[in-house]
N, C-alpha and C positions, 0 to 999 in steps of 0.2 A: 271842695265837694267833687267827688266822681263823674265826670262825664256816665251816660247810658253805657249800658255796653254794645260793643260793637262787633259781630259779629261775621267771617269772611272766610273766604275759601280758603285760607290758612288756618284759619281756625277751627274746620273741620277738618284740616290734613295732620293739626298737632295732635288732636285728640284721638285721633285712628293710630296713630306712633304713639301714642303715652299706652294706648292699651292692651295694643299688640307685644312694646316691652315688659308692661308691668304685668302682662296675661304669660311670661315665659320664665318671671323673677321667681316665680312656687319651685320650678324645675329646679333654675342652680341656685336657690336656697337651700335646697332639700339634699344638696352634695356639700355646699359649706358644712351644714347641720353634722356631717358625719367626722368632720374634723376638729370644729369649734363649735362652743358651748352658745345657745343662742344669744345671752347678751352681747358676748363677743362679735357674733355674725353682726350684729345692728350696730356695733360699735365702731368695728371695724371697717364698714361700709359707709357710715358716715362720716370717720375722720378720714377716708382716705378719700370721699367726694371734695371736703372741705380746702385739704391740701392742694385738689387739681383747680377745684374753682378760685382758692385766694391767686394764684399764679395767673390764671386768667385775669384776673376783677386788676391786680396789681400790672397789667400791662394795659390798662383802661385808664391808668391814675386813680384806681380805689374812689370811684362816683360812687356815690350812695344818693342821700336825699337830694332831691332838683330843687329844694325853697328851704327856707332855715327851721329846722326839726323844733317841735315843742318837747319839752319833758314828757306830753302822754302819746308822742310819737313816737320815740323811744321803749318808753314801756310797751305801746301796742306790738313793736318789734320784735322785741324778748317775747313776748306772750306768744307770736306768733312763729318764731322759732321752736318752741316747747311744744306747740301742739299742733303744729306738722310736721313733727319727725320724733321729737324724744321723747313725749308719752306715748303716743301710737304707738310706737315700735315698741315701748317697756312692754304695756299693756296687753300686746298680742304676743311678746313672748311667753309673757306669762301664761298667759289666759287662754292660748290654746293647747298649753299640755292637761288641761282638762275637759275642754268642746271638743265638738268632732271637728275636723277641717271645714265639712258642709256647713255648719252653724256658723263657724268664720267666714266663712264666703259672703252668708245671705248676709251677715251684718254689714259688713265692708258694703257690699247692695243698699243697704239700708241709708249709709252717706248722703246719697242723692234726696233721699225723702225728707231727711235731717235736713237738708242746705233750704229745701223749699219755701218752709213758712219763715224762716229767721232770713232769706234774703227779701222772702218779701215785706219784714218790718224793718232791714235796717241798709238794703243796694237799694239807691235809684234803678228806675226802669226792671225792676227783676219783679214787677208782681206776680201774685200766684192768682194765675186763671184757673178756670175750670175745666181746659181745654190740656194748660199745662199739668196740672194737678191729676190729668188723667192720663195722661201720656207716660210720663216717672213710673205711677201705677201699676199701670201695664206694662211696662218694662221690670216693674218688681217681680213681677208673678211669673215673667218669663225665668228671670234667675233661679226663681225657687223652684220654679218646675223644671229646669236645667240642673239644678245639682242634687232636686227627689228627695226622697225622704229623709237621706241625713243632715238635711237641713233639717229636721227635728227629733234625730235619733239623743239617747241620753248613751254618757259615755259610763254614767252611775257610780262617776269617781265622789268623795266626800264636798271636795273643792268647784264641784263644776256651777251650780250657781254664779258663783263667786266669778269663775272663768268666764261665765256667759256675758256678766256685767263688764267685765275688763273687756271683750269683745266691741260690745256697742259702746262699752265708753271709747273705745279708740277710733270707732266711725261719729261719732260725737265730737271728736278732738280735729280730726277734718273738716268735717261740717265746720265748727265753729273757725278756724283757722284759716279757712277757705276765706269766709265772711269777711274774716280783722283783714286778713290781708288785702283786698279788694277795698276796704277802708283806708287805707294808707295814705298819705300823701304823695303828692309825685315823686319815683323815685326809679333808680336806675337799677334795671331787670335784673344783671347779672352781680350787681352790687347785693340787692337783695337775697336773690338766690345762695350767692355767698355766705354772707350776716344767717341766713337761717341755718345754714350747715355749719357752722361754728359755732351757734347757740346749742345745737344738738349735740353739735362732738363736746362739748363742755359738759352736758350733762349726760349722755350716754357714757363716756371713757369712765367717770368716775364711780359710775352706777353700779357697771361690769366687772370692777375691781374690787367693789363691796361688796358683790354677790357671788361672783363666780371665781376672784382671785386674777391670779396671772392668768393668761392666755397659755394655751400649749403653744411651739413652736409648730407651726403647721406646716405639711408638705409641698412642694412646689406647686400640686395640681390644686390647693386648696387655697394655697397663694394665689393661683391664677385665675380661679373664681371669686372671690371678695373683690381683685382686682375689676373684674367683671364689675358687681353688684357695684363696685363703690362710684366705676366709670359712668356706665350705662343705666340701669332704674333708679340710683340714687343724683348722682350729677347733673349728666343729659337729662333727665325726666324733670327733675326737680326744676332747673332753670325755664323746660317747658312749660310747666304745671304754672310758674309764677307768669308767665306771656299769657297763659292762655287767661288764670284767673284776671290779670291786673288789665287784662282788655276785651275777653269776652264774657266775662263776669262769671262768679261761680257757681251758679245753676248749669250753664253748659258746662263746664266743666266737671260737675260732677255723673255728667254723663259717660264719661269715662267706666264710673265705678260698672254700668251693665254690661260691658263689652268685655272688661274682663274676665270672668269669667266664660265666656265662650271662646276665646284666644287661649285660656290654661288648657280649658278641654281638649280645643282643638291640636295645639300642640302636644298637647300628652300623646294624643294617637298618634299621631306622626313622628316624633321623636324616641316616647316610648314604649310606642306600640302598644297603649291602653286602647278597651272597649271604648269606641264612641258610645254616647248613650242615645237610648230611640226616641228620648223626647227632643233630641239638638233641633229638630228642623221645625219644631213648635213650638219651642223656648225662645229661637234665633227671630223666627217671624215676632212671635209679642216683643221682644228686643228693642225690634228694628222700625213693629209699629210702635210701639212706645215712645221712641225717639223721634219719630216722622210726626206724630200728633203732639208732643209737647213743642218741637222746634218747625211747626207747620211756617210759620214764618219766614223765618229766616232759611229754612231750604226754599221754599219760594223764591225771597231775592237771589240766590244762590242761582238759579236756576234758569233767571229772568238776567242774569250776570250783575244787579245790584248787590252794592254790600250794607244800603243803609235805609 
């Protein structure tokens, strides 16, 4: 059984780095995109995290489980490979050449509302207060009023239904995956980290080859963005994502998903020199109160310098 989760100044310094990266992953996805076909982009970026992580995990001596694995240990693993990283990724491939980008955003948002009731029937210590349940909330409505109405535009393609469901089914595949993994047995972070990026590159490479064929030979600069992707939001992130769930449990952690999008934004203008939008500083505040009333707690210990 799980210990509580435990929540600490590190724990808020991972998830300000998980979403400052993943809030910059829209940009240089959106330059792979012009050279590779997207299951390649997801394939491509998973098998090359896999590659840098087995090289790590094998200079650890390949740890994995910390107590002798059951058969539904196992299984939870695979389960939990598959739906934090290689259906998500199918899913949103697919499914946003028919939504708007906005529609993708709020769902991804959506994550955290998903993690809520299902941790609080199946994590110790993660119940759903009224306090927490209002905090998420209001951090919801901040993102939707951050990314305005094409969070509800129709793009009136035949398919888009169909895309919108592949959308929330892929912040579903989080949510739930967040949960299984947080279940686990004792087990070794980066062993972990690993084992789930090899479960992904097993079923993304094959996917991409059924659908899209060969890969092109892509250019250096397109080389050196996947390189990117596969380093930094898939690797780095990934090994974060499993610290932050396997010990501050995955309700904070899914607070991540609000922050993101105000990192995309914010970088767009700076980098791309896109219009900031006039609602940032009203979105930013429900954001930021959202996150302060659901985790009223533990910023308090935070602040009083306890971590427990």
């Amino acid at each position: 059984m799980q210990d509580a989760p435990r929540i600490t100044p590190a724990s808020w310094l991972m998830i300000a780095v998980l979403a400052f990266i993943w809030g910059g992953t829209f940009m240089v996805t959106e330059v792979a995109l012009t050279g590779m076909p997207p299951f390649w982009v997801a394939a491509s970026r998973v098998s090359l995290a896999a590659l840098v992580m087995i090289g790590i995990w094998g200079a650890r001596g390949y740890k994995l489980f910390l107590t002798r694995p059951t058969r539904s240990d196992l299984t939870a693993l695979v389960f939990v490979g598959a739906a934090s990283s290689a259906v998500p990724f199918t899913l949103l491939a697919w499914g946003q050449q028919f939504v708007t980008s906005g529609f993708a955003g709020v769902s991804m948002a959506a994550t955290a509302l998903i993690i809520l009731p299902l941790a609080h029937l199946l994590v110790p210590g993660e119940r759903m207060s009224l306090r927490k349940s209002a905090g998420f909330t209001v951090g919801f409505a901040g993102v939707v009023i951050l990314i305005g109405t094409e969070a509800f535009d129709s793009t009136g393609t035949r398919l888009e239904t169909w895309g919108r469901l592949a959308c929330l089914g892929a912040s579903c595949c989080y949510a739930v995956s967040s949960i299984a993994m947080r279940r686990l047995p004792p087990i070794d972070p980066i062993g972990l980290a690993t084992i789930l990026l090899v479960i992904a590159t097993c079923m993304t490479v094959p996917l991409a080859l059924s659908v899209e064929g060969v890969p092109p030979l892509p250019a250096p600069k397109i080389l050196g963005v996947l390189a990117f992707l596969g380093l930094v939001p898939t690797a780095a992130a990934n090994f974060l994502r499993v610290l932050v769930v396997r010990s501050a449990g995955p309700v904070f952690m899914s607070l991540v998903n609000y922050q993101v999008p105000v990192w995309s934004v914010c970088l767009g203008a700076l980098i791309l020199h896109e219009p900031l939008p006039p609602t940032l500083l009203w979105s930013l505040a429900l954001i930021l109160g959202g996150v302060a009333i659901s985790q009223f707690s533990s910023l308090r210990r935070l602040m009083t310098g306890k971590t427990r």
